[in-house]
Z-matrix of the N, CA and C atoms (Angstrom, degrees):
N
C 1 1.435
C 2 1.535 1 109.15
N 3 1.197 2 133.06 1 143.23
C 4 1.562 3 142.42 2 -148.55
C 5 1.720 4 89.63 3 -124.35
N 6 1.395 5 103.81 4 112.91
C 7 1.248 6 120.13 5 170.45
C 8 1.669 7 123.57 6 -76.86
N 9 1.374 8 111.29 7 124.34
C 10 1.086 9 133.79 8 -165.06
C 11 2.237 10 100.69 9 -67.95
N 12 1.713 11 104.50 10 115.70
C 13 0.809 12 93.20 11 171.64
C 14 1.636 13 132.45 12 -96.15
N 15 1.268 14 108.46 13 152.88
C 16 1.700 15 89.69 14 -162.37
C 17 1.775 16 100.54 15 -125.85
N 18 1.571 17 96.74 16 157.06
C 19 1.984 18 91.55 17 -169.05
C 20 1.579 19 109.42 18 -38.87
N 21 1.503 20 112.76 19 -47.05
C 22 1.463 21 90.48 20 -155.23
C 23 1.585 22 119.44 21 -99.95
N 24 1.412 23 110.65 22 44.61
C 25 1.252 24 142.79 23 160.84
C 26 1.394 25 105.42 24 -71.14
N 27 1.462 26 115.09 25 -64.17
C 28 1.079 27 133.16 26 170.99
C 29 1.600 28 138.03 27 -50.61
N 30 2.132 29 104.31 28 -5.52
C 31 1.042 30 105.22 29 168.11
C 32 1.650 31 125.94 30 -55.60
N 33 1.536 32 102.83 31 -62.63
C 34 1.419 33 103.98 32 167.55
C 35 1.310 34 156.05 33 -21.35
N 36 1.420 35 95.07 34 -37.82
C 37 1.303 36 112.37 35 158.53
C 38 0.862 37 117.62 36 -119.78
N 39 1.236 38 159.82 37 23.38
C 40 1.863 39 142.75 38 91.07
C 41 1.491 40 94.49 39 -25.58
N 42 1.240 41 121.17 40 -75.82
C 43 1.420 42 104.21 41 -149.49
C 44 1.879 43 122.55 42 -46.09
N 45 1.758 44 108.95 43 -31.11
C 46 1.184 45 122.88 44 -167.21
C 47 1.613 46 105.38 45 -82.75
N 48 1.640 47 110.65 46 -31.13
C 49 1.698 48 106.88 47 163.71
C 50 1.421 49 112.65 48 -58.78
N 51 1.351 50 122.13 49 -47.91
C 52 1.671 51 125.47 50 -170.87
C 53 1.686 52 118.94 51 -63.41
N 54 1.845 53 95.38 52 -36.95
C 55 1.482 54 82.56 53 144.66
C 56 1.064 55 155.36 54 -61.25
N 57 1.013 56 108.53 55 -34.78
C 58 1.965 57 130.74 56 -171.46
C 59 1.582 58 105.97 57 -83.55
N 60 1.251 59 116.70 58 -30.84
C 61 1.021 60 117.81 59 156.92
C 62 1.488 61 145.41 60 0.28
N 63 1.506 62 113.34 61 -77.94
C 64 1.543 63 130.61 62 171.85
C 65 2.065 64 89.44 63 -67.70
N 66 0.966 65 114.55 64 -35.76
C 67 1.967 66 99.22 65 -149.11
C 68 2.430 67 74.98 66 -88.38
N 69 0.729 68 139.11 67 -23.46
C 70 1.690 69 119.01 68 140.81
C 71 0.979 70 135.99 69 -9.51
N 72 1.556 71 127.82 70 -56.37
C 73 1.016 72 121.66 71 -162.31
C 74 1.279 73 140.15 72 -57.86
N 75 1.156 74 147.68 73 171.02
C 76 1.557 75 122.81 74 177.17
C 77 1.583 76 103.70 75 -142.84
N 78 1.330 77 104.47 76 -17.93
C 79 1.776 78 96.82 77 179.10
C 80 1.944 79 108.30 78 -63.74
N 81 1.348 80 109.28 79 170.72
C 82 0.868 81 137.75 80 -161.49
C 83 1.509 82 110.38 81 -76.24
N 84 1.446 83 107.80 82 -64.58
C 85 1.539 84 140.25 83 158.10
C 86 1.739 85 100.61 84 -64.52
N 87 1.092 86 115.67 85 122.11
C 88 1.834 87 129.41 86 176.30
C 89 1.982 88 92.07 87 -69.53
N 90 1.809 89 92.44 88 141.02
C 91 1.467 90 84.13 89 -173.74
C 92 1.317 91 90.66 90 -84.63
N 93 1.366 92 125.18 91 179.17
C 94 1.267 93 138.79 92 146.39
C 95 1.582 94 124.44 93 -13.27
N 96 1.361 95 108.41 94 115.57
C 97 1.377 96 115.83 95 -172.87
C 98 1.648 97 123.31 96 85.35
N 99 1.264 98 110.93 97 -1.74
C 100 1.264 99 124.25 98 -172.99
C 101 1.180 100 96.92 99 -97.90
N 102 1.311 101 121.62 100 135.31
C 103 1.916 102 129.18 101 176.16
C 104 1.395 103 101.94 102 -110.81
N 105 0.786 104 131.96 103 -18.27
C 106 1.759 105 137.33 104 -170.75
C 107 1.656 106 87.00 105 -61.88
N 108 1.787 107 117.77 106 95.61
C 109 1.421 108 101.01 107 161.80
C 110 1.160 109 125.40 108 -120.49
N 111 1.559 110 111.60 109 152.97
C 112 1.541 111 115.58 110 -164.03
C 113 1.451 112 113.50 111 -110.61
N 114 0.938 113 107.95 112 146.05
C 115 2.012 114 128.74 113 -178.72
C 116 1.296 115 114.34 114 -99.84
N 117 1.091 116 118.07 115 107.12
C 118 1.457 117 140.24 116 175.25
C 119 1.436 118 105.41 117 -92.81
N 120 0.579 119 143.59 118 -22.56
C 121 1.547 120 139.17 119 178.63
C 122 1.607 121 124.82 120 -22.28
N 123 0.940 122 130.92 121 96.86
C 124 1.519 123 125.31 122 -168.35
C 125 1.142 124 113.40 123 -94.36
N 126 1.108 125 124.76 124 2.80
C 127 1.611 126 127.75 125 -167.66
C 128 1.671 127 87.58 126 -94.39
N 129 1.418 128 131.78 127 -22.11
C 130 1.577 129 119.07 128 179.07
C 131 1.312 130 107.52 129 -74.83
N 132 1.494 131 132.88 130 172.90
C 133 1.193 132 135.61 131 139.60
C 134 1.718 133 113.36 132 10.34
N 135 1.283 134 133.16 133 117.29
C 136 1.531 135 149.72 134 -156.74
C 137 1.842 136 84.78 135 -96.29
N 138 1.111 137 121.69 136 -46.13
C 139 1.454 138 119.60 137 -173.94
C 140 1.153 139 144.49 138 -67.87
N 141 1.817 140 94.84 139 -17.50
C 142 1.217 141 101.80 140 -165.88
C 143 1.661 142 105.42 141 -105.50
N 144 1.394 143 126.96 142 150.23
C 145 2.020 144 109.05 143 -179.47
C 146 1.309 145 97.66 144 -56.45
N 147 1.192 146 104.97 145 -163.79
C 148 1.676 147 130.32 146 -167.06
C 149 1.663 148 78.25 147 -104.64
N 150 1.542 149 93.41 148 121.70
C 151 1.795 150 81.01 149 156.10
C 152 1.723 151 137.29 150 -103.51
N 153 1.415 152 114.01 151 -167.09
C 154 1.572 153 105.84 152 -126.05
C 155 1.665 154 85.31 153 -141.80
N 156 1.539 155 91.22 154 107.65
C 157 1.894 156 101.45 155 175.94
C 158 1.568 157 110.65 156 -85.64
N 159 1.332 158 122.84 157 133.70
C 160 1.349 159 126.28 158 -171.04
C 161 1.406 160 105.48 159 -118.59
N 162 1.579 161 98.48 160 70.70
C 163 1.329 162 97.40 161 -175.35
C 164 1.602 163 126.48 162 -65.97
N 165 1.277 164 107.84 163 -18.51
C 166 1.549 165 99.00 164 168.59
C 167 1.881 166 131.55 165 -46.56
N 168 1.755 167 94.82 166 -29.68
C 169 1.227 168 108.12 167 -161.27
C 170 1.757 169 104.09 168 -94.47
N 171 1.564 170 103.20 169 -14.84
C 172 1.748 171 105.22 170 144.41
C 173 0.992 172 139.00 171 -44.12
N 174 1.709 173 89.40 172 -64.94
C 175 1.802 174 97.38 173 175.34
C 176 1.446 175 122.22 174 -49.90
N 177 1.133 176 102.25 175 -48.54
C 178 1.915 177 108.62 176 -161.13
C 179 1.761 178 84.09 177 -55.64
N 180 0.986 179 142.15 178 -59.53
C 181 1.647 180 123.07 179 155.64
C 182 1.361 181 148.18 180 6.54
N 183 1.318 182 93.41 181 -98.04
C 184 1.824 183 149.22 182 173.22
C 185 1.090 184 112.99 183 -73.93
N 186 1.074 185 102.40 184 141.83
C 187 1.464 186 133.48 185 167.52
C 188 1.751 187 101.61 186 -90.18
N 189 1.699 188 112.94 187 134.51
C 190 1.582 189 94.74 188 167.04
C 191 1.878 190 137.82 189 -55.23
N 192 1.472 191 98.77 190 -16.19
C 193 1.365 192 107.82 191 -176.91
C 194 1.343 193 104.17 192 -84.65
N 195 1.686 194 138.90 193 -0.64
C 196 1.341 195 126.68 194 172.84
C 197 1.116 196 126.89 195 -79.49
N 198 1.885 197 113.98 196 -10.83
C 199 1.566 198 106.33 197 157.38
C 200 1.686 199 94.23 198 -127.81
N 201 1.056 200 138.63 199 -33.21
C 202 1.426 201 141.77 200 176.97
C 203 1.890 202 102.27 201 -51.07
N 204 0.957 203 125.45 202 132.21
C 205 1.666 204 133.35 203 -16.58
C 206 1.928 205 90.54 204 -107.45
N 207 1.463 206 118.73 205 24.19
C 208 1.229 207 106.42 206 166.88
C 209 1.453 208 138.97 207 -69.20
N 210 1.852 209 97.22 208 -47.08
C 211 1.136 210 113.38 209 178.09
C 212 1.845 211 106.38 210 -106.76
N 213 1.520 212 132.78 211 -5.16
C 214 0.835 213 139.06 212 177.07
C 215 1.374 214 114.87 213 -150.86
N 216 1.685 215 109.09 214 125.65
C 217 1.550 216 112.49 215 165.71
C 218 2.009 217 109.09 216 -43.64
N 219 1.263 218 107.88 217 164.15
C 220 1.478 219 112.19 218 151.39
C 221 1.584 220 139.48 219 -115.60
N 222 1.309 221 72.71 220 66.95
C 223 1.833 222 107.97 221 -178.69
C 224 0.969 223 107.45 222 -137.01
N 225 1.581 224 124.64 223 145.72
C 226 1.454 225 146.80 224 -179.88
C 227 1.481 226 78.71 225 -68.24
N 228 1.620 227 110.54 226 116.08
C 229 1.807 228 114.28 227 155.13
C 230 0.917 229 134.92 228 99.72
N 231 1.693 230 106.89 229 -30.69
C 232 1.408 231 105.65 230 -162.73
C 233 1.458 232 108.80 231 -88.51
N 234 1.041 233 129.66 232 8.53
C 235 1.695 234 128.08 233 150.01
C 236 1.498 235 117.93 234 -80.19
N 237 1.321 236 128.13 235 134.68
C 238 1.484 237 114.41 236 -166.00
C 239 1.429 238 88.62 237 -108.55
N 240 0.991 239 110.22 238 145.29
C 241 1.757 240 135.56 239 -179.88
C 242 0.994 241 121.36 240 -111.53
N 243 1.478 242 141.18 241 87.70
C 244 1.191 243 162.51 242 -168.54
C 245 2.280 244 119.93 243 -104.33
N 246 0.961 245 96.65 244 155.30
C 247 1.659 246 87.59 245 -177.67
C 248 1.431 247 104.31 246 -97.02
N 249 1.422 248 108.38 247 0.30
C 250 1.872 249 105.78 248 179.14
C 251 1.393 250 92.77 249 -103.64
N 252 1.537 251 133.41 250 -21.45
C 253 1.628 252 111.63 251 178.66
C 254 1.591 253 102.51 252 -82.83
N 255 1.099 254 109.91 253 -27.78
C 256 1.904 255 109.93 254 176.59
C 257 1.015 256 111.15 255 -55.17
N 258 1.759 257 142.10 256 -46.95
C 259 1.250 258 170.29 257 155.20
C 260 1.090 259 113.47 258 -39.60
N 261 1.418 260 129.27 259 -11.87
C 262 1.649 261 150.42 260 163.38
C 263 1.289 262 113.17 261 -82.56
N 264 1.574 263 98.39 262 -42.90
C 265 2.037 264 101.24 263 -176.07
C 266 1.849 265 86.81 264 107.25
N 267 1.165 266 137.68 265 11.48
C 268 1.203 267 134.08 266 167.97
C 269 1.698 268 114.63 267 -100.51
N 270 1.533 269 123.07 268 151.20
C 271 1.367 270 120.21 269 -175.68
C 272 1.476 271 118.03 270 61.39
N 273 0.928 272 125.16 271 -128.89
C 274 1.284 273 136.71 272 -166.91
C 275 1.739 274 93.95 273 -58.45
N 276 1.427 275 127.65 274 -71.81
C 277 1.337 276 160.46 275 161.15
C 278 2.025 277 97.12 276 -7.44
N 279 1.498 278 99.42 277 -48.82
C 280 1.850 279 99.39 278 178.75
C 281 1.956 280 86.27 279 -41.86
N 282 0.878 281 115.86 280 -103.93
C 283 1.502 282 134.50 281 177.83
C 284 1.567 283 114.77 282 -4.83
N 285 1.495 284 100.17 283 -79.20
C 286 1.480 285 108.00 284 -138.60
C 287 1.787 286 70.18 285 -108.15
N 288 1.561 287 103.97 286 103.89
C 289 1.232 288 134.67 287 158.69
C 290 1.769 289 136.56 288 -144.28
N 291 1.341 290 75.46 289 35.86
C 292 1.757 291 98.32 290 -158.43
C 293 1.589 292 127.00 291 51.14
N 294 0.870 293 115.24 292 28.17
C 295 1.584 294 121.08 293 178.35
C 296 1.541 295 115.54 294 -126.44
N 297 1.493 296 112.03 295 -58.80
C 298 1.949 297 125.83 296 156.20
C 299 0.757 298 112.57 297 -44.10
N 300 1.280 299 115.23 298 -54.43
C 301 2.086 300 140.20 299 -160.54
C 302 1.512 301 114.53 300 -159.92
N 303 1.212 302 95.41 301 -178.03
C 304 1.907 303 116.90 302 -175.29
C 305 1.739 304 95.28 303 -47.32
N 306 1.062 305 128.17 304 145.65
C 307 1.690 306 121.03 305 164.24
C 308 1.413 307 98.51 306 -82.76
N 309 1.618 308 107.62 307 171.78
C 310 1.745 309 127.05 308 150.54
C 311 1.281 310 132.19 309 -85.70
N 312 1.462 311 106.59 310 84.76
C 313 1.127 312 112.49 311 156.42
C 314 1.286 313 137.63 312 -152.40
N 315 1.408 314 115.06 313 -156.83
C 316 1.494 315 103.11 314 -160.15
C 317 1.041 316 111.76 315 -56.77
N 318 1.346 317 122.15 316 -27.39
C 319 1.792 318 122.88 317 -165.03
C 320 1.637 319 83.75 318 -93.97
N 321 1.165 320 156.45 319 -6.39
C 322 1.576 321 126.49 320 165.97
C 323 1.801 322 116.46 321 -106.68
N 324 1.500 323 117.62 322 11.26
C 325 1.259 324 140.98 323 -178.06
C 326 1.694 325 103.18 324 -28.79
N 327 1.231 326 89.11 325 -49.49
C 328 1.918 327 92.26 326 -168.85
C 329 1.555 328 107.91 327 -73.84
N 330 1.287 329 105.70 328 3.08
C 331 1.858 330 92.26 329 -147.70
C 332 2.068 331 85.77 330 -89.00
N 333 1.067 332 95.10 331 -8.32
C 334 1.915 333 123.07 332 175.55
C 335 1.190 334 121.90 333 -88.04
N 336 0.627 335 82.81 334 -77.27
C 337 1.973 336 128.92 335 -170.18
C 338 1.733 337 106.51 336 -64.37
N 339 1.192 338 118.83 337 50.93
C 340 1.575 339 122.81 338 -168.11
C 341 1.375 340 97.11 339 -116.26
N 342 1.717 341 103.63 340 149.09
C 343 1.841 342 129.80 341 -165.15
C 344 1.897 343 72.11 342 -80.77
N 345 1.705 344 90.98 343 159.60
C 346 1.890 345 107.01 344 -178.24
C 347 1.405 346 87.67 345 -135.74
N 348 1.474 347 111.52 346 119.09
C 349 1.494 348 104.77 347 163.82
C 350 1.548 349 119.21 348 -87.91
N 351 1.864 350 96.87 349 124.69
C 352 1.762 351 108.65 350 -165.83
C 353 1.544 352 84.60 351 -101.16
């Protein structure tokens, strides 16, 4: 006997597409609404990926004013992110100086520094 399906069967999986959603994407540039941002920068290290801000996992944190607009414009980019201004204690570096958070370095490279499947 063929069971009658009913809408809210179908929550579950809506809900598990809407997640998966944002980690989809494949353009280069994050579309709209997507915080996951990526660093292209080629002038760093040739070896290492572009690494990959997970800004969602800020927020659940943060407040937007704890790096907005001190330690970061609020614009996709227009702060340049370098491993010698981190190495200052500026950008990324305010934070992740081993005391706030994880520090930058060689031994936490990946925790950044992650392959993006395009």
């Amino acid at each position: 006997m063929k069971r009658k399906i009913h809408k809210h069967d179908l929550l579950p999986v809506l809900l598990v597409l809407l997640i998966m959603l944002p980690f989809t994407a494949t353009a280069a540039e994050p579309a709209p609404g997507d915080h996951r941002f990526y660093r292209e920068d080629k002038s760093e290290i040739e070896a290492f990926p572009p690494s990959i801000f997970p800004h969602w996992v800020h927020r659940i944190n943060y407040r937007c004013d704890a790096c907005h607009d001190n330690l970061f414009e609020m614009k996709y980019s227009a702060t340049p992110i370098t491993m010698d201004l981190m190495k200052e204690g500026k950008v990324c570096g305010a934070c992740h100086n081993g005391k706030a958070a994880f520090a930058s370095s060689f031994q936490t490279c990946i925790r950044c520094h992650t392959s993006v499947v395009e």
